[in-house]
N, C-alpha and C positions, 0 to 999 in steps of 0.2 A: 611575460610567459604565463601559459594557464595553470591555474593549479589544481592537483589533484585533490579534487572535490570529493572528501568523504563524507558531507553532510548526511543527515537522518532525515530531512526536509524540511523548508522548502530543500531539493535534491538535485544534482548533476541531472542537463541536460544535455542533448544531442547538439555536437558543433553546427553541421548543417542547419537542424531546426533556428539555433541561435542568430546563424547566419540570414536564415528565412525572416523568419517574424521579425528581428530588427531594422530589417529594408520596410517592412509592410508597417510598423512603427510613422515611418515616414509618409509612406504611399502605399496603399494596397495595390497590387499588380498593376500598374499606370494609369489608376482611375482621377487619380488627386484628393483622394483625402486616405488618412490614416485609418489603420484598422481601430486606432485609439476614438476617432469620431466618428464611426459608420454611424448608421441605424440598426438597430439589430430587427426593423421590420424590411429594409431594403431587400431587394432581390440578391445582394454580393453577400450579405449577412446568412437568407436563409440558405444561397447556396455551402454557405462554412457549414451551418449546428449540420444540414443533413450530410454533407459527405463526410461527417466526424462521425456521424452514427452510424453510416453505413459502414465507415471501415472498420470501426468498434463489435460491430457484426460480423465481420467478415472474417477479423483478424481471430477472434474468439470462437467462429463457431456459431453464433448464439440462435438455437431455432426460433422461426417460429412461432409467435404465440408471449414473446415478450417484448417489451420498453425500454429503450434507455433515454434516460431524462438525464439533466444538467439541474443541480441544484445548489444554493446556497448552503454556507453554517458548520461546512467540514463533516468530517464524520462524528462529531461531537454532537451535533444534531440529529445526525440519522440515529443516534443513541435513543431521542426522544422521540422521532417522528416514529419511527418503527412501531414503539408499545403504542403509541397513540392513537396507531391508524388498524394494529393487529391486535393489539393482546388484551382477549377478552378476560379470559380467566387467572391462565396458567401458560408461563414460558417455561422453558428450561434453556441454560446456557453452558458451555466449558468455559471452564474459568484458566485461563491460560496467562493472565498478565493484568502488568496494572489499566489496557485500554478496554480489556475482558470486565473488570472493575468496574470501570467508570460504565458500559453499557450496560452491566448488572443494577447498579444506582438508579440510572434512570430509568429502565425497565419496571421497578419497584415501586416508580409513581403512579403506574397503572393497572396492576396487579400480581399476581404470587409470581414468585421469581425461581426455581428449581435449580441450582446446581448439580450437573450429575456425573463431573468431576472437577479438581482444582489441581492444580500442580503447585502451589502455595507453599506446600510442606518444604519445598526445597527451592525456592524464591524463583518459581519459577524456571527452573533449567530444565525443565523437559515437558513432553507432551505426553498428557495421561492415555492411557489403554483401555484397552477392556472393560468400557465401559457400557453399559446399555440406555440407548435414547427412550423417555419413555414417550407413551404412545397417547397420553389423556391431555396435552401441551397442545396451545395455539401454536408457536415453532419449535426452532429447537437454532440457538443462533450460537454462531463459533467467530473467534476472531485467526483468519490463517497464518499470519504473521506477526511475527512481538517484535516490535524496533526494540524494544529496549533491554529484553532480557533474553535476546538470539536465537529463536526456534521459530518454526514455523510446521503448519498442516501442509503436508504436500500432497493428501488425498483428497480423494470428493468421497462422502461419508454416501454410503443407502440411510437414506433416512426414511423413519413412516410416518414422520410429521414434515410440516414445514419448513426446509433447510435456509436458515439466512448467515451471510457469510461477510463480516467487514473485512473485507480485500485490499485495504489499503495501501501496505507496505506490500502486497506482493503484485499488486495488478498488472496486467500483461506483461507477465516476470516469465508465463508457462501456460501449455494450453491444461483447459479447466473445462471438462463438463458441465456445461452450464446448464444442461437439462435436469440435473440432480439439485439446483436451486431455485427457491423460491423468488428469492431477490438477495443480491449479490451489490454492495456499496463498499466504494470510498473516497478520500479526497486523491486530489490528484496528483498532489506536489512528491510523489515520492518517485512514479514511473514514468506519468504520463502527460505532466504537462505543471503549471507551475499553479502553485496556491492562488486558492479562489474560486474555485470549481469543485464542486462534489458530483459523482457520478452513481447513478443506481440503475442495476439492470433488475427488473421486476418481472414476472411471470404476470401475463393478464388473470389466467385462474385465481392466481392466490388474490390480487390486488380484485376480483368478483366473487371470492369463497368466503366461508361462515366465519372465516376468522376475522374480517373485517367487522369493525369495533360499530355501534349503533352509537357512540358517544360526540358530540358535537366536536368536529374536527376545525383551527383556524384554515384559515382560505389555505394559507403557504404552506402549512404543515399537512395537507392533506395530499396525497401521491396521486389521487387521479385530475386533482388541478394542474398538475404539471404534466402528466401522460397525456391528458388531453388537449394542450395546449404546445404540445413538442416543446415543453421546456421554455415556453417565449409567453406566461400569462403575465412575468413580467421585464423588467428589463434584466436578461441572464449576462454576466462574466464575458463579455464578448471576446475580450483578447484573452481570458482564459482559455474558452474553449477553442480559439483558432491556433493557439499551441498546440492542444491539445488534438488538433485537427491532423499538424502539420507533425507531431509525434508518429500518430498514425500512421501518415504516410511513409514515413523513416523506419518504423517495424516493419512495414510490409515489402519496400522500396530496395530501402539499403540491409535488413536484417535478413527478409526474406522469410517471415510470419514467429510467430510462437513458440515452434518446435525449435528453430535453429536461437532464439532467442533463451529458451531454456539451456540449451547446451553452452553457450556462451556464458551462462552464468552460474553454472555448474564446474566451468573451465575456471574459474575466476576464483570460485569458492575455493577450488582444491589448491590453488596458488598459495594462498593465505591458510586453510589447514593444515595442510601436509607439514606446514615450517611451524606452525603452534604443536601438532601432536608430536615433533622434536626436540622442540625449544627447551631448555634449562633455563629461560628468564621470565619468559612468556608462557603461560595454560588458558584454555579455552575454557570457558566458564560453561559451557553445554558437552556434558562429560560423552552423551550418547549419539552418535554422528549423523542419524537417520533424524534428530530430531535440529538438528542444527540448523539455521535458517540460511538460505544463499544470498537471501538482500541484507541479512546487520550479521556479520558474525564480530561475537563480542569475547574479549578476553581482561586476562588481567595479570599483574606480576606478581609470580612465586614471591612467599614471605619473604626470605633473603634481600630480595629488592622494591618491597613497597615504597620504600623514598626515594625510590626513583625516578616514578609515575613523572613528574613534573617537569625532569630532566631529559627524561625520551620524548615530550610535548613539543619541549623546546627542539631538539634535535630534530627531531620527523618536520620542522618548521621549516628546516634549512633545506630540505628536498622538496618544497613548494605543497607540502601534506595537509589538508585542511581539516576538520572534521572530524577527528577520532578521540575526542573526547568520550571518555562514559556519558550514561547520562545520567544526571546529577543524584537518582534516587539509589543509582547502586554505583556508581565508580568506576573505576578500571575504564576500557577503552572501547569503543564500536565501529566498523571499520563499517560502514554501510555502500553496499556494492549495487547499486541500482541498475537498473538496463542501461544508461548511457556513460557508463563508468566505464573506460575502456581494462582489458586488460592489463595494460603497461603500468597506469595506475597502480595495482592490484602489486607489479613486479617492483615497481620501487618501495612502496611503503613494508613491501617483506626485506629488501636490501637497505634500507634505514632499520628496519628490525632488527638485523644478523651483525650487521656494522655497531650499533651501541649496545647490543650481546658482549660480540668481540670482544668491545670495548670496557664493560664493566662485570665481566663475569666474574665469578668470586673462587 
């Protein structure tokens, strides 16, 4: 039987796609050999990276005047490639989480780093306001979604600098003006296909504007070796990205794009709220609902029953529940609802919820 996959990532994929890429595992479409030993210079290879970008395109929107390349290193890298390749003087970032963190650190190696808000004060459970972007910044970079401490941006900011956006956890989760950013990255394993693959949609302007850095860039960390090479200067993730192809297809195919893709997991989301903003065992650790994220919503047990964490582990076990462990720097539990997480999922692990409530309420 399958189990309900609440992983954070690597994340629940599409049964179909499963079903796809594991045949091609064997045989690509009855050529005789495996998508595992193509070439990634053959003509079956380049027809995968372009019709993954085209539908990447399509599905999003994207005008016009920008890039999507495949690149190595996760978004852990684009943390460093970003200041390397932009930030002349002065960044500024929202500090929304510990991945906000760690892109702040690395940023920092190549020069002044600006905060011009943190939500820190209250470990993160919410997303800062009323803040103003300032205007004398190479970008101005946000992270839209926190796996770890359950909020997320669900707008596109005006910005009057350079907008960079790590979309990790939420990518093609919802449609996104992608004209309002400069370049837009992240890995894949959370929406769109499985680890191993990092994705960046770049704006050509920014990647030929003054923000680019005079400072000697390595071959691989530099963005236009790869813009200019569609992602193949060298051997790229091949069965990465034919997931990641074959995802594509299943957004647009079986989900029918973006917008019916956000409602779906807006549907999902309220599954699992509605029974926390209830619960006498259970509270959502994001107190304000507009900032609550629809891919990790994360909670934790009223004092009463903190010793019990281990106990509902176990129990949510026995309904085939994977994945809703906290994650290890704050505790409690993360139910993480990815686009290929069906609903039904979403309805049992609220009915192992309510069942050892029943069961242990005081």
């Amino acid at each position: 039987m399958r189990k309900h996959i609440f992983n954070a990532g690597p994340a629940v994929l599409p049964v179909p796609v499963l079903e796809k890429v594991s045949k091609a595992v064997i045989d690509l479409d009855g050529i005789g050999i495996s998508i595992l030993e193509i070439s990634h210079r053959s003509k079956e290879f380049d027809a995968i990276i372009n019709e993954a970008i085209e539908l990447m395109k399509e599905l999003m929107n994207i005008p016009e005047g920008y890039h999507v390349i495949f690149v190595g290193g996760g978004a852990s890298t684009q943390f460093a490639m970003l200041p390397m390749n932009f930030l002349k003087t002065k960044a500024s970032y929202l500090e929304t989480g510990s991945w906000a963190k760690k892109a702040e650190k690395e940023a920092k190696l190549f020069g002044e780093v600006q905060i011009v808000a943190s939500s820190a004060d209250k470990n993160f459970t919410y997303i800062p306001k009323n803040f103003t972007i300032p205007t004398d910044v190479d970008y101005f970079h946000i992270t839209t979604n926190n796996t770890i401490y359950g909020t997320e941006i669900k707008t596109d900011f005006n910005s009057p600098v350079p907008l960079v956006a790590d979309m990790s956890s939420d990518f093609y989760s919802r449609p996104v003006d992608v004209s309002k950013y400069s370049l837009i990255y992240g890995g894949a394993q959370k929406n769109v296909g499985p680890s191993g693959v990092t994705i960046a949609i770049i704006k050509d302007d920014f990647l030929n504007s003054k923000q680019v850095t005079d400072r000697i860039i390595p071959t691989m960390l530099n963005y236009k070796t790869h813009t200019e090479a569609n992602s193949l200067y060298n051997t790229p993730p091949v069965y990465a990205i034919f997931v990641v192809k074959e995802v594509m297809r299943w957004l647009k195919t079986e989900i029918g794009g973006l917008e019916n893709m956000k409602k779906i997991n807006e549907d999902k989301a309220k599954v699992l709220n509605d029974y926390l903003d209830n619960s006498k065992m259970f509270i959502p650790t994001v107190p304000n609902k507009e900032d609550r994220s629809l891919m990790n919503i994360t909670f934790v047990m009223q004092d009463p029953y903190k010793d019990l964490e281990a106990a509902f582990l176990d129990h949510s076990k026995k309904y085939g529940i994977v994945g809703i462990k906290g994650h290890r720097s704050v505790g409690g539990f993360r139910a993480s609802m990815y686009n290929a997480l069906p609903i039904d999922s979403v309805k049992v692990l609220v009915q192992a919820m309510e069942e050892f409530e029943k069961a242990n309420l005081k």
